[in-house]
Structures are given as structure tokens and as C-alpha cells.
C-alpha distance (Angstrom), angle and dihedral (degrees) to the residues before:
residue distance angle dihedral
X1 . . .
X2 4.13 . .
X3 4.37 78.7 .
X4 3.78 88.2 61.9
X5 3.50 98.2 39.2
X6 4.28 84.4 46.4
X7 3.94 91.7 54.4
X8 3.63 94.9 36.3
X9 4.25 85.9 60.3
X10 3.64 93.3 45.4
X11 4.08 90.6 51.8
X12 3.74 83.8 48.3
X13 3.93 92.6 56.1
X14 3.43 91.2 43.9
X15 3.74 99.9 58.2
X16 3.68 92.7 35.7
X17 4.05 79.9 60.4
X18 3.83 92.4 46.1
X19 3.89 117.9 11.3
X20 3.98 91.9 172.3
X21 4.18 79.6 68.5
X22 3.50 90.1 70.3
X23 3.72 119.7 36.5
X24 3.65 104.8 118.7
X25 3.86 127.1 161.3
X26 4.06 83.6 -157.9
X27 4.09 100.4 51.1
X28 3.60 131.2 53.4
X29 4.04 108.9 -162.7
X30 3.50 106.9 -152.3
X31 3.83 120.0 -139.2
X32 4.00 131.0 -123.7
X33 3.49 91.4 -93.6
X34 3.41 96.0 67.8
X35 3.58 109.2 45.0
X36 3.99 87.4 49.6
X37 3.82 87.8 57.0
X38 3.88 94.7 44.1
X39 3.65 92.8 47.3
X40 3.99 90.1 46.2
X41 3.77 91.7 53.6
X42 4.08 102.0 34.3
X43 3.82 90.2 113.4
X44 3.78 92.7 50.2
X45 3.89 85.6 48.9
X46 3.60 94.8 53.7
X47 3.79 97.7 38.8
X48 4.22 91.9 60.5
X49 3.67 126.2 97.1
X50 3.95 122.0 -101.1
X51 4.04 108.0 -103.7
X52 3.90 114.0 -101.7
X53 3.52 88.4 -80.6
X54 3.78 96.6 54.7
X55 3.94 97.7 -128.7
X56 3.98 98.7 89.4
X57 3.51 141.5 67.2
X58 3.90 133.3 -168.1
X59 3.64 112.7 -87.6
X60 4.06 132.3 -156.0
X61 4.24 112.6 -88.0
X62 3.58 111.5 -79.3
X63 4.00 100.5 11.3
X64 4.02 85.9 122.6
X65 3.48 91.9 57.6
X66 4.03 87.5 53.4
X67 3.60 95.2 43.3
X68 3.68 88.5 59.9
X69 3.64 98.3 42.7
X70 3.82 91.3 -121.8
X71 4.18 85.9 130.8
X72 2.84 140.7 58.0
X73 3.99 89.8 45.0
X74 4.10 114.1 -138.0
């Protein structure tokens, strides 16, 4: 995962470089923060039970609020 975590950096220096790059109303990029905690829970993520409807699975605290671009605030 140190690949992911390598280009995941480099987009982060890119936008801090040139924000305007980036605005999208289409893609969310997701900070550092993030992919450290996703990668640190993974196992924890694969290890939990589908949701009654057998499509979901439990994600890390606050991932919602990432997915919908509600945090961090631009």
C-alpha cells in the first residue's frame, strides 16, 4: 500500500501547487488522513459482516462524511 500512499502525496503536492487543477463537482480527492486510516483498518473492514441486505460492509468513523465531501471543508 506504500505505492498508494506515494501517489496519494504527490497528488497532494500537486494541488497544493495549483488548487484551480482540481476543483471538480464530479471527484472528491481524498486527503492523507484518510487513506492512512483506511489502510490501518482494511482488515477490520474485511473481517465485518455484509449489512442485512448483503451489499454493505462496516466502514471506519467518519468515512461518510468524506465520501460526501462534507469534510475536509475547501
Amino acid at each position: 500500500m506504500q505505492h498508494i500512499d506515494a501517489w496519494i502525496n504527490g497528488l497532494r503536492k500537486r494541488y497544493d501547487a495549483n488548487p484551480q487543477h482540481f476543483r471538480s463537482e464530479r471527484v472528491c480527492f481524498l486527503d492523507h488522513l484518510f487513506a492512512q486510516q483506511w489502510r490501518l483498518n482494511f482488515k477490520d473492514f474485511k473481517d465485518s459482516e455484509p449489512d442485512q441486505n448483503d451489499l454493505g460492509r462496516r466502514l471506519p468513523d467518519g468515512a461518510w462524511n468524506y465520501y460526501a465531501c462534507t469534510i475536509p471543508s475547501l
